[in-house]
C-alpha positions as CSV (number, residue, x, y, z in Angstrom):
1,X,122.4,115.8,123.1
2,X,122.0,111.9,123.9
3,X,123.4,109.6,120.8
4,X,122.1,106.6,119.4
5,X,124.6,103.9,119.2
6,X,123.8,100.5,117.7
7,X,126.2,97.3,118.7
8,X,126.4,94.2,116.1
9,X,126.3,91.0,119.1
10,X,125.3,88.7,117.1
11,X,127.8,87.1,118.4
12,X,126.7,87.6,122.3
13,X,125.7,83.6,123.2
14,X,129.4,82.5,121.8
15,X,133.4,81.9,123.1
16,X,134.1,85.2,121.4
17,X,130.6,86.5,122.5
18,X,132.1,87.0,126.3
19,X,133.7,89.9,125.3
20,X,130.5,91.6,123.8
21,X,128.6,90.4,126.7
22,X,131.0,92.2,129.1
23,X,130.9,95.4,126.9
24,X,127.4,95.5,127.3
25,X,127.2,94.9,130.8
26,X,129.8,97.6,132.1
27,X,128.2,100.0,129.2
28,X,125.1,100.0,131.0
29,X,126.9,100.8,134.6
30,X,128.8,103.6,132.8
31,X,126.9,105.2,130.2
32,X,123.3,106.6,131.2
33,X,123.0,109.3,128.8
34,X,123.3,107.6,124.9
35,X,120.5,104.9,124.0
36,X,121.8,101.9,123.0
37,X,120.2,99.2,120.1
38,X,121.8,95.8,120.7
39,X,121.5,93.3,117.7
40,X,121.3,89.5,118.1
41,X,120.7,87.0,116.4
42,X,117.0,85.4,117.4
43,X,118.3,82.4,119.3
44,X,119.5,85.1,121.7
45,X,117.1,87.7,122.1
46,X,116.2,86.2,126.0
47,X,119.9,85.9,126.6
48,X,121.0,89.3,127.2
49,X,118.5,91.1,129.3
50,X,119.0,94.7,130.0
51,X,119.0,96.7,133.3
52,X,119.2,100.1,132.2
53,X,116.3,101.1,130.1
54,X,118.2,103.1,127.5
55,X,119.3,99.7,126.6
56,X,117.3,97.8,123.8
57,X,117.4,94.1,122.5
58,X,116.6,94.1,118.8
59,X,116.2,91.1,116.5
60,X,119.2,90.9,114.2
61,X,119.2,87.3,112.6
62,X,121.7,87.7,109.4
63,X,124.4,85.2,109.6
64,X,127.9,85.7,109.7
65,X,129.7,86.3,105.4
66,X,125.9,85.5,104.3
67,X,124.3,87.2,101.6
68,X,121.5,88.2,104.0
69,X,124.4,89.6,106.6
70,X,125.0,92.4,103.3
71,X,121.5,93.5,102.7
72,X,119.4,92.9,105.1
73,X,121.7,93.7,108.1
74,X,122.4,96.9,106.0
75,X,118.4,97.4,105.6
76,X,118.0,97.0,109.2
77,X,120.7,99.7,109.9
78,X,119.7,102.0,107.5
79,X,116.3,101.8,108.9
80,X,117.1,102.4,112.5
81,X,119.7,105.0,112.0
82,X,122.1,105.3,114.6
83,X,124.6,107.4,114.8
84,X,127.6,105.0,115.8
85,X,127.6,101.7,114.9
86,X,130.0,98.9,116.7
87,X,130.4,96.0,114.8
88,X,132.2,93.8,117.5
89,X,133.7,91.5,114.5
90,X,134.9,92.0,111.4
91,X,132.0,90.6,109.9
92,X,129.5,93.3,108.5
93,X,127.8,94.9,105.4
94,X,130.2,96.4,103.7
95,X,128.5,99.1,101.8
96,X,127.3,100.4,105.0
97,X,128.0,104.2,104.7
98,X,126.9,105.5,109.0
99,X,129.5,106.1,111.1
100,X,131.2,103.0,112.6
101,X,134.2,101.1,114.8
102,X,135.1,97.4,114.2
103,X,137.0,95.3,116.7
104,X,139.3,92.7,115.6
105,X,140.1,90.1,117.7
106,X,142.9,88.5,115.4
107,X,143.7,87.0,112.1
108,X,142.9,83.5,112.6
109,X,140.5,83.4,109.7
110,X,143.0,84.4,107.2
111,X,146.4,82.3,108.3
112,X,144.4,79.3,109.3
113,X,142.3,76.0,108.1
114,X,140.0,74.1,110.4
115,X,140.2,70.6,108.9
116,X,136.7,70.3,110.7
117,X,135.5,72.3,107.7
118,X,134.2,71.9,104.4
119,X,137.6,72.7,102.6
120,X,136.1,74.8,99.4
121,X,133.4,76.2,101.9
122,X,135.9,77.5,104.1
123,X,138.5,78.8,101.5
124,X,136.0,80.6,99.6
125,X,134.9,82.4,103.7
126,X,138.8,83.0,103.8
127,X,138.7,84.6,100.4
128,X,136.2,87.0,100.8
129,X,137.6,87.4,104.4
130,X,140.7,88.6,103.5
131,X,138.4,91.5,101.2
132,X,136.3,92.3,104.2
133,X,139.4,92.5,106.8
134,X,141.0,95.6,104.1
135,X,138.2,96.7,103.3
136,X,137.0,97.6,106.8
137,X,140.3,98.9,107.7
138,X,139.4,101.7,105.3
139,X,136.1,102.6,106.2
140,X,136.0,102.3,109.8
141,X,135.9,105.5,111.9
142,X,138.3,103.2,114.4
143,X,139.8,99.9,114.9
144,X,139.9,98.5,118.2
145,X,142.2,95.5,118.5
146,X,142.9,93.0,121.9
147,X,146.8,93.1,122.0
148,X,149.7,95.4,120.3
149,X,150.3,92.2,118.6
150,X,147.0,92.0,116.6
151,X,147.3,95.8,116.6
152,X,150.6,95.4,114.5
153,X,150.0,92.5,112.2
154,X,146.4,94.0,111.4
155,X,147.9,97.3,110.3
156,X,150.4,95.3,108.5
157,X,147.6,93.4,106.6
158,X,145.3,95.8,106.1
159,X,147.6,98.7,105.2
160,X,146.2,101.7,107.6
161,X,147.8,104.0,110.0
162,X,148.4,102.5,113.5
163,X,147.4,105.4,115.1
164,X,143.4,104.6,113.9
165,X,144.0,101.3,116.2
166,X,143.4,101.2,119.9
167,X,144.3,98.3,121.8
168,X,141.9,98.0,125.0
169,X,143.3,94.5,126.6
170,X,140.4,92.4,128.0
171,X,139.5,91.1,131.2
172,X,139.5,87.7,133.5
173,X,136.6,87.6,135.5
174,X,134.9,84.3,136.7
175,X,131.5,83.5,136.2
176,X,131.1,82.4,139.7
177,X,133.4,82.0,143.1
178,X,131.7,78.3,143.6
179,X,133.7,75.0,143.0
180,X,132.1,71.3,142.7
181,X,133.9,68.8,142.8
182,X,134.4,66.8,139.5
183,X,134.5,63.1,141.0
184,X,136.2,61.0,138.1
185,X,139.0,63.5,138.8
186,X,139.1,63.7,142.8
187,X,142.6,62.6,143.8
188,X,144.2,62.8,140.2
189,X,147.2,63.7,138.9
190,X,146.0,65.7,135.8
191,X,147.2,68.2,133.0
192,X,143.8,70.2,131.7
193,X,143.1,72.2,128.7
194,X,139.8,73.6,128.5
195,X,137.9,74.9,124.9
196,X,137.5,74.5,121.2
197,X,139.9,72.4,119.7
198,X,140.3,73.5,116.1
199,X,143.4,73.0,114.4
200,X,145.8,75.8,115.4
201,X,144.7,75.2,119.3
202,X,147.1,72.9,118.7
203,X,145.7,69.9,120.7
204,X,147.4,66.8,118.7
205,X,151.0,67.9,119.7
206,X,149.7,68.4,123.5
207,X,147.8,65.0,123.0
208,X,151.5,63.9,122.0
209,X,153.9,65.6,124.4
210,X,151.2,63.6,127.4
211,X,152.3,60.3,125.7
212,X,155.5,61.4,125.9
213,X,155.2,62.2,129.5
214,X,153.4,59.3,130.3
215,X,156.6,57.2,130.1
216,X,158.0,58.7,133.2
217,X,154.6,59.5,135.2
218,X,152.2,56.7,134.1
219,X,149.4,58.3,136.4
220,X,149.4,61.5,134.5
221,X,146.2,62.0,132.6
222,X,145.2,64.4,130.2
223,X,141.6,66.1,130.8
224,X,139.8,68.1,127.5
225,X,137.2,69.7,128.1
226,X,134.2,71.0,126.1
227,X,131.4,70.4,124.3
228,X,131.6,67.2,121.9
229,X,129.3,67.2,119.0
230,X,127.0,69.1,117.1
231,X,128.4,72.6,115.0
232,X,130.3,73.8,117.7
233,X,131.9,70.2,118.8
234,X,132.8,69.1,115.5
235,X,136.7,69.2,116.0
236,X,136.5,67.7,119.4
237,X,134.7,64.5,117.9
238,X,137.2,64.2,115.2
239,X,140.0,64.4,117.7
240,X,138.7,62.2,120.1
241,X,138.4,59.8,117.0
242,X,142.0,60.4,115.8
243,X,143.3,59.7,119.6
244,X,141.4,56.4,119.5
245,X,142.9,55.1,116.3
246,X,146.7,56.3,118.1
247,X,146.0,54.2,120.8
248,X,146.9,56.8,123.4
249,X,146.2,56.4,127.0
250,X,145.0,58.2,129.7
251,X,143.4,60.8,127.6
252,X,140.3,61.9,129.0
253,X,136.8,64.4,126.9
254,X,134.7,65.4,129.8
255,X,132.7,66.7,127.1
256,X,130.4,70.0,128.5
257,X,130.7,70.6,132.4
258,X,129.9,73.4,134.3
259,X,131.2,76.1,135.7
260,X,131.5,75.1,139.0
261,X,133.1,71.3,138.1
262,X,135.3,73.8,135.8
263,X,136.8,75.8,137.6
264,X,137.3,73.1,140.6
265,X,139.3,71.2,137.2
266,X,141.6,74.3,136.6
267,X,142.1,74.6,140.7
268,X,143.6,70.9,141.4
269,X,145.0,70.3,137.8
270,X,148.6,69.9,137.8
271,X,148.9,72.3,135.3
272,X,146.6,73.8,133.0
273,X,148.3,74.1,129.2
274,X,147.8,76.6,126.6
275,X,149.4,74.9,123.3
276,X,147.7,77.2,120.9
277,X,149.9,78.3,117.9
278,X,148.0,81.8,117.1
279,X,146.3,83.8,119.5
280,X,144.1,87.1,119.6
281,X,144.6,87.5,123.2
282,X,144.2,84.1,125.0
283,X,141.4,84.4,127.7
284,X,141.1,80.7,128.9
285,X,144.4,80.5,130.5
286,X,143.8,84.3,132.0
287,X,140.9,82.4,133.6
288,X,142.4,79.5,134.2
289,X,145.6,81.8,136.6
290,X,141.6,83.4,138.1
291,X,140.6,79.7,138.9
292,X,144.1,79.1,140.8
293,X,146.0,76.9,138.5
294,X,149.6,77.2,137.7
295,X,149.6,77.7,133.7
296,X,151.9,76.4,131.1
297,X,152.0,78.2,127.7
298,X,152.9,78.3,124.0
299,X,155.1,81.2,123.0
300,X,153.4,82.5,120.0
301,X,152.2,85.6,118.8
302,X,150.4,87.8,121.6
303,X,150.5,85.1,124.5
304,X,154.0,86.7,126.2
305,X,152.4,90.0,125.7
306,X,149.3,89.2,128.1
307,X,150.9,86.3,130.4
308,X,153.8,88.4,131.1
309,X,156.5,86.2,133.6
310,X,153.3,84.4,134.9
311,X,153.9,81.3,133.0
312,X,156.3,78.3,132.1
313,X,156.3,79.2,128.2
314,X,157.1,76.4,125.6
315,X,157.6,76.3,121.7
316,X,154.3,75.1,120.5
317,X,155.6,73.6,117.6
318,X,158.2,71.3,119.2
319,X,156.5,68.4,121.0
320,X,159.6,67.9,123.1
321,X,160.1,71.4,124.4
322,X,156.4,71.3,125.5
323,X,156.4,68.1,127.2
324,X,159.8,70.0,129.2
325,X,158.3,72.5,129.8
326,X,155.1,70.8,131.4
327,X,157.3,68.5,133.4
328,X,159.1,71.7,135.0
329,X,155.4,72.8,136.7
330,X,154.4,69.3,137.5
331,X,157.5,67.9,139.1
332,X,158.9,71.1,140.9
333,X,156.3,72.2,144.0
334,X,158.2,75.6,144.2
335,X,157.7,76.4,140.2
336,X,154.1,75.9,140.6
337,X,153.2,77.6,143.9
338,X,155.4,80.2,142.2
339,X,153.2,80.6,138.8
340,X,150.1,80.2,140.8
341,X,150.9,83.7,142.6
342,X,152.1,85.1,140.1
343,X,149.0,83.8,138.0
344,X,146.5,85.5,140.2
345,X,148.5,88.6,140.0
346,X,148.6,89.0,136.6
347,X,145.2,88.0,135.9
348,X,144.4,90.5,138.1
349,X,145.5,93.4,135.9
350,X,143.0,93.0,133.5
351,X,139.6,94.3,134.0
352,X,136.2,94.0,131.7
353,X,135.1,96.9,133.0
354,X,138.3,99.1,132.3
355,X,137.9,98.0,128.7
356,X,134.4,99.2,128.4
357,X,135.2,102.6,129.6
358,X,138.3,102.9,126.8
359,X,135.4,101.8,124.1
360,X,133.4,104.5,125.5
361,X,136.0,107.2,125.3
362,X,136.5,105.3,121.4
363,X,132.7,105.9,120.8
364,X,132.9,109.2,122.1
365,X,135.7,110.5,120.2
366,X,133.8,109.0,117.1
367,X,130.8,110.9,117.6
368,X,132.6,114.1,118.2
369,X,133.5,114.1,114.6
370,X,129.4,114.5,113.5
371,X,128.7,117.8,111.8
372,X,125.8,119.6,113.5
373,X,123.7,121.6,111.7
């Protein structure tokens, strides 16, 4: 008999949002039978539109560790009454008694602070974060998790069985095959790192280890880009700033660009770099080895576990290593043909839609354990 199963993307139209957005796409290819309720926020309900008519849009607009996400969430679900829920962050009403899963994509929320952030703001989220993360542990049917690495610290934190965990690796697709030319850089020599720049991405020590490099190769620049401005922008803007008042040179914030321009960035950089000191699973340099660049990586937490041998690793705490290890791929034509093939190959193992059908079999295995009358 066909199940209702309801998905929390209220986080769809977001960096973290790709993965729900794939899940829901390869759901629909895969699973014809179940009916599926998809919850967004109401900024997004034109942004997902579905194909398969078992598929539904429904408004969902609680935000994130609000008051509203705890009751009315909860009213909406206890209204609707599916039978599985998946609530594709941690984030959720926690007296929600229905059957449900909850991915977690890592602990960033507990072991960091975004200095973009209002400081008590943000310690009282982590607070009542760190509740929420054990909490859940508890009462979900099933955790899935990105990596064994957030498979093994979450089990550690949260104090639960591994066996309730199921790691289903993501994927690396592109969101288009076209490259356009991004003029300012045609006929650079160019390091790039593209995304959100909050502090554990650990941008100031890359911003540091460029100056460093600068000293031997004076043409080197350094391109960052993403958005600048606004919520989302905030720590970009601040670093910007801070770079200004440094002094450094050569630093270039493309601020927003698209696709196309992107990915022709991550083609003809010299190297794209990954400095970030705490990982989930690390899907912009997996897209940046799609887009044909040769990557150079920080060596912390999960990263080794996805890139594999794929990349020119560095300690991401040690500004000298990295700037090493960045000067290995740019100097040395044979390193970085080298990581470029076995870039592609590696990205290659990963697959969006291979994670869909493990969460399938998960939802499946859930729903199994309803009592029938």
């Amino acid at each position: 008999m066909p199940k209702t199963i309801a998905i929390d993307a209220r986080i769809i139209n977001s960096t973290t949002g790709r993965y729900v957005e794939r899940l829901v796409h390869y759901l629909e290819e895969i699973d014809t039978a179940n009916k599926y309720l998809i919850l967004v926020p109401k900024k997004d309900l034109l942004y997902y539109k579905p194909a398969n008519p078992n598929f539904t849009v429904i408004e969902a607009d609680f935000p994130n560790y609000s008051i509203t996400e705890q009751t009315g969430l909860l009213q909406l679900l206890n209204k609707l009454k599916p039978d599985l829920v998946h609530f594709c962050m941690p984030q959720q009403p926690v007296g929600y008694r229905g059957l449900h899963i909850t991915t977690i994509h890592d602990l960033t929320l507990l072991t960091t602070y975004n200095s973009d952030k209002n400081y008590l703001i943000y310690k009282t989220k982590q607070l009542i974060g760190r509740w929420v993360f054990k909490k859940i542990g508890k009462t979900s049917a099933h955790i899935i998790t990105p990596t064994e690495y957030t498979k093994k610290a979450y089990a550690k934190f949260a104090q639960i069985n591994p066996k309730k965990i199921t790691v289903t690796y993501e994927g690396s697709e592109l969101t288009t095959s076209k490259r356009e030319v991004y003029r300012p850089l045609a006929g650079k020599n160019f390091l790039l790192y593209v995304g959100s720049q909050s502090d554990y991405k650990n941008i100031r020590r890359l911003m540091r280890a460029h100056q460093e490099l600068r000293k031997k190769h004076p043409d080197l620049l350094l391109v960052l880009v993403g958005r600048i401005g606004g919520k989302n922008g905030a720590a970009l803007t601040i670093n910007k700033t801070w770079a200004e008042l440094q002094k450094f040179k050569g630093i270039i914030f493309t601020g927003f660009l698209p696709d196309e321009q992107m990915l022709w960035c991550m083609q003809h950089c010299a190297t794209y770099v990954f400095p970030s000191l705490m990982e989930g699973f690390g899907l912009p340099a997996l897209e940046a080895m799609r887009a044909g660049a040769a990557v150079t990586s920080s060596n912390a937490t999960c990263l080794p576990e996805v890139y594999g041998e794929a990349v020119e690793y560095f300690n991401p705490t040690d500004i000298t290593d990295m700037a090493l290890a960045i000067e290995r791929v740019i100097t040395n034509q044979k390193r970085h043909a080298e990581l470029v093939s076995k870039g592609a190959m590696q990205a290659a193992r990963y697959s969006w839609r291979k994670m869909a059908e493990q969460t399938h079999d998960i939802y499946n295995n859930a729903l199994r354990t309803i009592k029938t009358d």
